[in-house]
C-alpha positions as CSV (number, residue, x, y, z in Angstrom):
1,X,23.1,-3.4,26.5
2,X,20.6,-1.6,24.0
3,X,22.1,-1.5,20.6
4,X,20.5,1.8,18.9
5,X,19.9,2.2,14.9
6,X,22.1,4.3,12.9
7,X,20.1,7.9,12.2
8,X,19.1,7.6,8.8
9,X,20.3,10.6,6.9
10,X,18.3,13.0,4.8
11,X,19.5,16.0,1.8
12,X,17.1,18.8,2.5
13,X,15.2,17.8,-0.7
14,X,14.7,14.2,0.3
15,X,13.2,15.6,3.9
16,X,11.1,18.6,2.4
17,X,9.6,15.5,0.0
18,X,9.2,12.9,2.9
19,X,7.3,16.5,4.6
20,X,5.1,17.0,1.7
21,X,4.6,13.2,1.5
22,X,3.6,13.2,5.4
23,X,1.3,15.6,4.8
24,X,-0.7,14.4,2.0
25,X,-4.3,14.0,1.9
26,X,-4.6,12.2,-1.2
27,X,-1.8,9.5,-0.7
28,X,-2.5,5.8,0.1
29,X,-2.6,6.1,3.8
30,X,0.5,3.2,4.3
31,X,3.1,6.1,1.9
32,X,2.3,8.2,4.3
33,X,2.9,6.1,7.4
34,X,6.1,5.5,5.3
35,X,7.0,8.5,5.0
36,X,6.6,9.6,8.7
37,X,8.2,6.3,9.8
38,X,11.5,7.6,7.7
39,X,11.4,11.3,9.2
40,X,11.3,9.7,12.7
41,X,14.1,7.7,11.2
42,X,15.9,10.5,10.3
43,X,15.3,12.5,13.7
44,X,17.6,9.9,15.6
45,X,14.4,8.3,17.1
46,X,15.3,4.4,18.1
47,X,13.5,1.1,15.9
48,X,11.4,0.5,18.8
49,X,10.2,3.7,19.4
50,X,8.8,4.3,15.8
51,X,7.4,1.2,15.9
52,X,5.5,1.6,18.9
53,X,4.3,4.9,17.6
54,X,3.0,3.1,14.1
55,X,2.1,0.2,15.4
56,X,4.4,-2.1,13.2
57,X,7.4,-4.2,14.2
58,X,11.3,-2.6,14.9
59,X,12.2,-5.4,11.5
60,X,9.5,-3.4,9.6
61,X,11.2,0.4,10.5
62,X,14.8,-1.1,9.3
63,X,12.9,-2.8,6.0
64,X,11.6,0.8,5.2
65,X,14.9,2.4,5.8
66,X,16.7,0.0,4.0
67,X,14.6,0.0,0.9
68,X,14.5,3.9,0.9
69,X,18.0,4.3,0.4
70,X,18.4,1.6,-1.8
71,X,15.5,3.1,-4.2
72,X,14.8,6.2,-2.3
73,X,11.5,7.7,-2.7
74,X,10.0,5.3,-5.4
75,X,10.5,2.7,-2.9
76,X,8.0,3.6,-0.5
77,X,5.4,2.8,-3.1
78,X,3.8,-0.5,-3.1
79,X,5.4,-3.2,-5.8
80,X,3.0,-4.7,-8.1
81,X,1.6,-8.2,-6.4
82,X,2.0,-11.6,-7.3
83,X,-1.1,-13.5,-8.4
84,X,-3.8,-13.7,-10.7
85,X,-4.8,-10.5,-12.2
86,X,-8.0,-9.3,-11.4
87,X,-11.5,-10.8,-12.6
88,X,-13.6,-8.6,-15.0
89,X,-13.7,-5.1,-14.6
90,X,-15.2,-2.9,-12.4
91,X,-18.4,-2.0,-14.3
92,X,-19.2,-5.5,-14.8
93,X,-18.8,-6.0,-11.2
94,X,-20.9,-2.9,-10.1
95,X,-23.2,-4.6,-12.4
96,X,-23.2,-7.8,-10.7
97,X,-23.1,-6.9,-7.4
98,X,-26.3,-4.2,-8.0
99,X,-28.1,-7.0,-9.4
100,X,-26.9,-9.5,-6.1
101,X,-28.2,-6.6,-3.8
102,X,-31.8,-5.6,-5.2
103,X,-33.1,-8.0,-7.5
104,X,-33.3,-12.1,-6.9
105,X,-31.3,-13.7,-9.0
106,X,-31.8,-16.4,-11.0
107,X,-29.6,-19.8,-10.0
108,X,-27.8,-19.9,-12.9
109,X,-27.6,-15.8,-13.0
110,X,-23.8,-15.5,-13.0
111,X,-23.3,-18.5,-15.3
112,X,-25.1,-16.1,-18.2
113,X,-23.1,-13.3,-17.3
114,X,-19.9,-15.5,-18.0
115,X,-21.1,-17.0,-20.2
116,X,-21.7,-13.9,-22.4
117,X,-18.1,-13.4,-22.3
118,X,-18.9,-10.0,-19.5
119,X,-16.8,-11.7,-16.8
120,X,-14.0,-13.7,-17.8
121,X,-11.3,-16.1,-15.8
122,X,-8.9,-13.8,-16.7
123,X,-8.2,-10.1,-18.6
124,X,-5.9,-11.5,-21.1
């Protein structure tokens, strides 16, 4: 017996967002898999079909739904990530990795550059 998902249900504003959402060019490409994963959602399409489609798992198309109507659209964004923050910042980096890739580089090259305090452990 194939158990089927409940349709996931839309206002008109919520879908014409999740539209303009789908349909964005300048979105992180995994919103907007989010966001087409939701209308399929909406459309009465089963689990496994949308995850076929998106190549993700039928437990990954109810996390989606779930968290959408528990924090509707701001819950398709990503969350912040655990971990250590970055290293440096991203000039010091460009710097780095311009002087890795055309000049060579003395052995204790990136020990100066920490040591003059340019690339820290940590951004406090």
């Amino acid at each position: 017996m194939t158990r089927t998902a409940a349709k996931l249900e839309l206002s008109a504003d919520e879908r014409q967002q999740l539209a303009l959402m789908r349909d964005s060019p300048s979105l992180p490409p995994l919103v907007v898999r989010r966001a087409k994963i939701l209308l399929m959602a909406a459309d009465g399409y089963p689990h496994v079909e949308i995850a076929r489609q998106f190549g993700v798992s039928p437990p990954t198309v109810s996390f989606w739904k779930k968290r959408f109507t528990e924090h509707g659209l701001a819950g398709l964004q990503d969350r912040p990530k655990s971990g250590l923050p970055r290293i440096g910042d991203a000039e010091v980096l460009a710097e780095l990795l311009s002087k890795v890739l055309h000049e060579t580089p003395h052995p204790f090259a990136l020990l100066r550059i920490a040591a003059k305090g340019r690339l820290s452990s940590r951004d406090r």
